[in-house]
C-alpha positions in Angstrom: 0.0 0.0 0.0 1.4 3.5 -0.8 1.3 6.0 2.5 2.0 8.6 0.2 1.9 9.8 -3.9 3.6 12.8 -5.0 2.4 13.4 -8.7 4.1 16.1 -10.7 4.7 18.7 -8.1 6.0 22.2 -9.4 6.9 25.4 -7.3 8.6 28.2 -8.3 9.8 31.0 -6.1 9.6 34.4 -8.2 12.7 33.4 -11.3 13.9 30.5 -9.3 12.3 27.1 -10.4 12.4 24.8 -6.9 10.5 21.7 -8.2 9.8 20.8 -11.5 7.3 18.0 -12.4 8.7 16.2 -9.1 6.5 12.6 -8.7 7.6 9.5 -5.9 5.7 7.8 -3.5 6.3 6.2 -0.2 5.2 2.6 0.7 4.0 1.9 4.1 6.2 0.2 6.0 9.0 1.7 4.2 12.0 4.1 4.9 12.9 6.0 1.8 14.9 8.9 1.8 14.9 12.0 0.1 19.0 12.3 -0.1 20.8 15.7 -1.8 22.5 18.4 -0.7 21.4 21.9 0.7 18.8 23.9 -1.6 17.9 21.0 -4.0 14.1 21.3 -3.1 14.2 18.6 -0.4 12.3 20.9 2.4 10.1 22.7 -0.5 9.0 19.1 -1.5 7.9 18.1 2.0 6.3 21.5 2.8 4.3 21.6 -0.5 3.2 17.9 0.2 2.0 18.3 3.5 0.1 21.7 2.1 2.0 24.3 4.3 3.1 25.9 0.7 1.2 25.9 -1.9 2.9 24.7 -4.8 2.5 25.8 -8.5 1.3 22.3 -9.5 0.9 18.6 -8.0 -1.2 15.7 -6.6 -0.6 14.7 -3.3 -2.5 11.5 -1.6 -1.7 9.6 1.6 -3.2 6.2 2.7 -5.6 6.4 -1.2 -6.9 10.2 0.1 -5.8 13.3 -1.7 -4.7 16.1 0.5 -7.1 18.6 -0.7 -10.5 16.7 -0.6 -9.4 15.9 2.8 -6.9 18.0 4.7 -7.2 16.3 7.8 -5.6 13.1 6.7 -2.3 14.9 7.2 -3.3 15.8 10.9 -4.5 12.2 11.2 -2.2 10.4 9.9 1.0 12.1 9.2 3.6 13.1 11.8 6.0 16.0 11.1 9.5 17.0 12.1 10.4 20.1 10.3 14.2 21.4 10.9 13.2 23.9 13.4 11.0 22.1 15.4 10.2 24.5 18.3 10.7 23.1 21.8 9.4 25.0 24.7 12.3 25.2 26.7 11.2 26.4 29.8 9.1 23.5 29.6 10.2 20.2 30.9 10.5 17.2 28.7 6.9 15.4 29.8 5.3 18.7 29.7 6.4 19.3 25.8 5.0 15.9 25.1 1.9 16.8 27.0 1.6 19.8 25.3 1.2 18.5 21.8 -0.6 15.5 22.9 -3.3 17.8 23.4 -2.9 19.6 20.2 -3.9 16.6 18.7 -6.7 16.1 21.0 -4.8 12.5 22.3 -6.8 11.5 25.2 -5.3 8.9 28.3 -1.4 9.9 27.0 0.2 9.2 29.7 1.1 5.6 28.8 1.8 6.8 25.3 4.3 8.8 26.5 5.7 6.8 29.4 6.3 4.2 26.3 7.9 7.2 23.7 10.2 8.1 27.0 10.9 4.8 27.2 11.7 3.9 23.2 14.2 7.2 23.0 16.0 5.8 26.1 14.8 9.3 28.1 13.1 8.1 31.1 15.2 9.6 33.3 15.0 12.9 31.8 11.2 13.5 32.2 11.8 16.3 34.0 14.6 18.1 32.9 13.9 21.1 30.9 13.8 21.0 27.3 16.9 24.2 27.0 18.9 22.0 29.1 19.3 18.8 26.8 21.7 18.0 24.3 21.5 18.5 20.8 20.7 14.7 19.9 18.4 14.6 22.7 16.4 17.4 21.8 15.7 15.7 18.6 14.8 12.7 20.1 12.3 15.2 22.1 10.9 16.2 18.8 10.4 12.9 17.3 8.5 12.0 20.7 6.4 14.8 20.3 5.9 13.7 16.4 4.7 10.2 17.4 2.7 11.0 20.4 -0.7 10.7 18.0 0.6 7.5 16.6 0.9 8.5 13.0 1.1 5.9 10.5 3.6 7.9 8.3 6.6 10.7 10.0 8.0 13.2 7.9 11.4 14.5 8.7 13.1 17.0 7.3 16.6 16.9 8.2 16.7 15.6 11.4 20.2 14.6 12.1 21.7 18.5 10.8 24.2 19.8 13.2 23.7 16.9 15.8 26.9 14.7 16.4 27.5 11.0 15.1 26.5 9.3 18.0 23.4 10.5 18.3 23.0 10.3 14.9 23.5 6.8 15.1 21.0 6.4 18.0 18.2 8.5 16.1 18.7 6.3 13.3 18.7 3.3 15.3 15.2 4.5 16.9 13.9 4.5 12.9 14.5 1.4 12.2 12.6 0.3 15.4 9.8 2.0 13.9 9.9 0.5 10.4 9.8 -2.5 12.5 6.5 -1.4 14.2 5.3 -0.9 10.5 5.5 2.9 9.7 6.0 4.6 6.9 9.1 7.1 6.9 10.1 9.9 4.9 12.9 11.3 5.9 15.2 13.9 3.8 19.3 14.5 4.6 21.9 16.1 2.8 24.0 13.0 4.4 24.7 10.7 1.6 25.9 8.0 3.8 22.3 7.7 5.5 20.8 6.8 2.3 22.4 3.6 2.6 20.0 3.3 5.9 16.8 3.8 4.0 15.0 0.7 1.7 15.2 3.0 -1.3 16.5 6.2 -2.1 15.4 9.6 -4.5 18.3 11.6 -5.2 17.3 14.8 -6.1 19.6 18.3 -7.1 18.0 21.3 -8.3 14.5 20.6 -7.9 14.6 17.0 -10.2 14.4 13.5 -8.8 17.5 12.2 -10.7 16.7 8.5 -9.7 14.4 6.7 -7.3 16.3 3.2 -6.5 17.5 1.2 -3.7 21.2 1.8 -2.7 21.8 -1.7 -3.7 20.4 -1.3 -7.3 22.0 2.2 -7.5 25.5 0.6 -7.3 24.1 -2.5 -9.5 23.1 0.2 -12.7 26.2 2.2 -11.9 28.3 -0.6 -13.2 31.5 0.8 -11.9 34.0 0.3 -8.6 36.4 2.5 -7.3 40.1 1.1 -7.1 41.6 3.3 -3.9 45.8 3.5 -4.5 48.4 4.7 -2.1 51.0 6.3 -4.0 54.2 7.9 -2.6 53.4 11.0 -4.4 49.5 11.3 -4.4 49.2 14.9 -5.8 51.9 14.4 -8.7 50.4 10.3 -9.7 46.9 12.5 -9.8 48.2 14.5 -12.2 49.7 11.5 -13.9 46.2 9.1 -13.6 44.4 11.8 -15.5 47.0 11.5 -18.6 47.5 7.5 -18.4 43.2 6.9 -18.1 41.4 9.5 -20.1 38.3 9.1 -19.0 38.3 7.8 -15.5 37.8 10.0 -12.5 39.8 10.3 -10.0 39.9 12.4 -7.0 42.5 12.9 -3.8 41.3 12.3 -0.4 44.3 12.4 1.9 47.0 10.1 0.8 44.7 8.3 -1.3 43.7 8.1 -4.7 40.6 6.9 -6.0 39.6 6.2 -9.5 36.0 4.9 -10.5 36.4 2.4 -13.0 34.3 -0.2 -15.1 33.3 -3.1 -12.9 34.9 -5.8 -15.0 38.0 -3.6 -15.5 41.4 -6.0 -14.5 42.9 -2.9 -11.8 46.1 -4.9 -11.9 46.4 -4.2 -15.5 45.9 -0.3 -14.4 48.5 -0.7 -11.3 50.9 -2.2 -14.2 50.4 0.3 -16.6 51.7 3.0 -13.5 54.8 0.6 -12.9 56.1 1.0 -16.6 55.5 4.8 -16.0 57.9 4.7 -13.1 54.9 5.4 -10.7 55.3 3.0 -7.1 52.1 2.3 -5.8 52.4 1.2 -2.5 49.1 -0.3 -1.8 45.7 -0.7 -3.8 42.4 -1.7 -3.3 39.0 -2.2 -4.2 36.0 -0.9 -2.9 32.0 -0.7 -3.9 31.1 3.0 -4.8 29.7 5.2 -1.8 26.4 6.9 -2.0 28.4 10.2 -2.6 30.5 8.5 -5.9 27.0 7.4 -7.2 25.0 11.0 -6.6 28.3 13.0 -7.8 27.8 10.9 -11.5 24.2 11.2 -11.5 24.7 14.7 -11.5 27.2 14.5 -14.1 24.7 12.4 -16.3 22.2 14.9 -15.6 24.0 18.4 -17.1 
């Protein structure tokens, strides 16, 4: 079953086109994510689905409903974490979670949120105010707050920006125990190594879904690997890659040197062809492209 259908969604802010024709949809029980860096429509997207703008153009349904024939299905069904979500923080932490469970009218929430405390590992912290937590912790506040009407789809927009790995780790950790539970998740990041989190990916840049895969099947149609070399010289053998392999990208990180080659391309035969050109190379190997390799050459494909 689809949780939610994006069909052709446009919006343009005065010269500068945002989305253009954008269309995906979201399967329940599934994690997609909505992966691409900073201004490539991700937020717009999510805003003009859940009808807080009002896009040019676009068809938006959740659970079979279509948004405008029935706005309440968002306040329903949908749960939203936008990337300011505002805390009260001269609140405590039950008393924010209080607070919007009666927004949404949620009667009897106090086992709901002695169970939400207890999923984000913050039982102890029921009482602290909100302006004292951590980074990490005040999003785990938020997503509290976004579940405390037991949505059957969450929308985040960025949730992990600014907050530090290991509690990255631990929000993401707290998603997949909701895909368990059977959610739906949308959940946009300009971190490309998330997306390999997520059971299928849109890659978007410049207001266009470039591709709508799985991370597995993005590497699979890619049909290249990235052969990693230590050189004793990386800056001058870069130089020296880019005359011996026309064609084959390479970029420095570090010491390193990676080139993204064909997948059935022999890199001994490559390390070889360096030997006769006097170049040492003293260790090589090979790796399966990141998510950042693949959305850097859909780009490329794409201009």
């Amino acid at each position: 079953m689809t949780a939610l259908s994006i069909t052709g969604c446009s919006h343009r802010f005065g010269p500068v086109q945002a989305l253009d024709s954008v269309s995906l949809e979201v399967r329940k029980g599934e994690l997609f994510g909505l992966i691409g860096p900073d201004g490539a429509g991700k937020s717009t997207l999510i805003r003009s689905a859940l009808g807080i703008h009002q896009p040019d153009s676009g068809t938006f349904t959740f659970f079979g409903e279509d948004r405008k024939v029935n706005p309440l299905v968002v306040k329903d069904r949908v749960g939203y974490l936008s990337q300011q979500f505002s805390l009260y923080e001269d609140m405590t932490v039950s008393e924010n979670i209080r607070f919007f469970a009666e927004i949404h009218g949620v009667e009897g929430y106090e086992s709901r949120q002695r169970e939400l405390l207890a999923f984000t590992r913050m039982e102890a912290f029921g009482d602290r105010l909100a302006g004292q937590l951590s980074g990490g912790m005040k999003q785990k506040l938020a997503l509290a707050c976004t579940l405390i009407h037991q949505p059957d789809l969450i929308i985040l927009d960025e949730p992990t920006t600014g907050v530090d790995p290991l509690s990255r780790r631990d929000f993401w950790r707290i998603l997949t125990d909701l895909i368990r539970q059977g959610l739906a998740i949308l959940v946009a990041t300009p971190y490309m190594d998330e997306a390999e989190r997520c059971h299928r990916v849109g890659l978007i840049n410049a207001g266009h879904i470039l591709t709508v895969a799985s991370p597995g099947e993005l590497r699979e149609s890619l049909g290249k690997k990235v052969l990693e070399l230590i050189p004793d010289e990386p800056r001058k053998v870069l130089a020296e890659t880019g005359v011996l392999f026309p064609g084959i990208p390479a970029h420095l990180l570090g010491e390193r040197i990676q080139l993204l080659i064909p997948s059935d391309q022999n890199p001994e035969d490559l390390i070889n062809q360096l030997s006769r050109h006097g170049i040492t190379i003293r260790h090589w190997r090979e790796l399966d492209p990141t998510m950042e390799t693949i959305f850097i050459h859909q780009i490329s494909g794409h201009t």
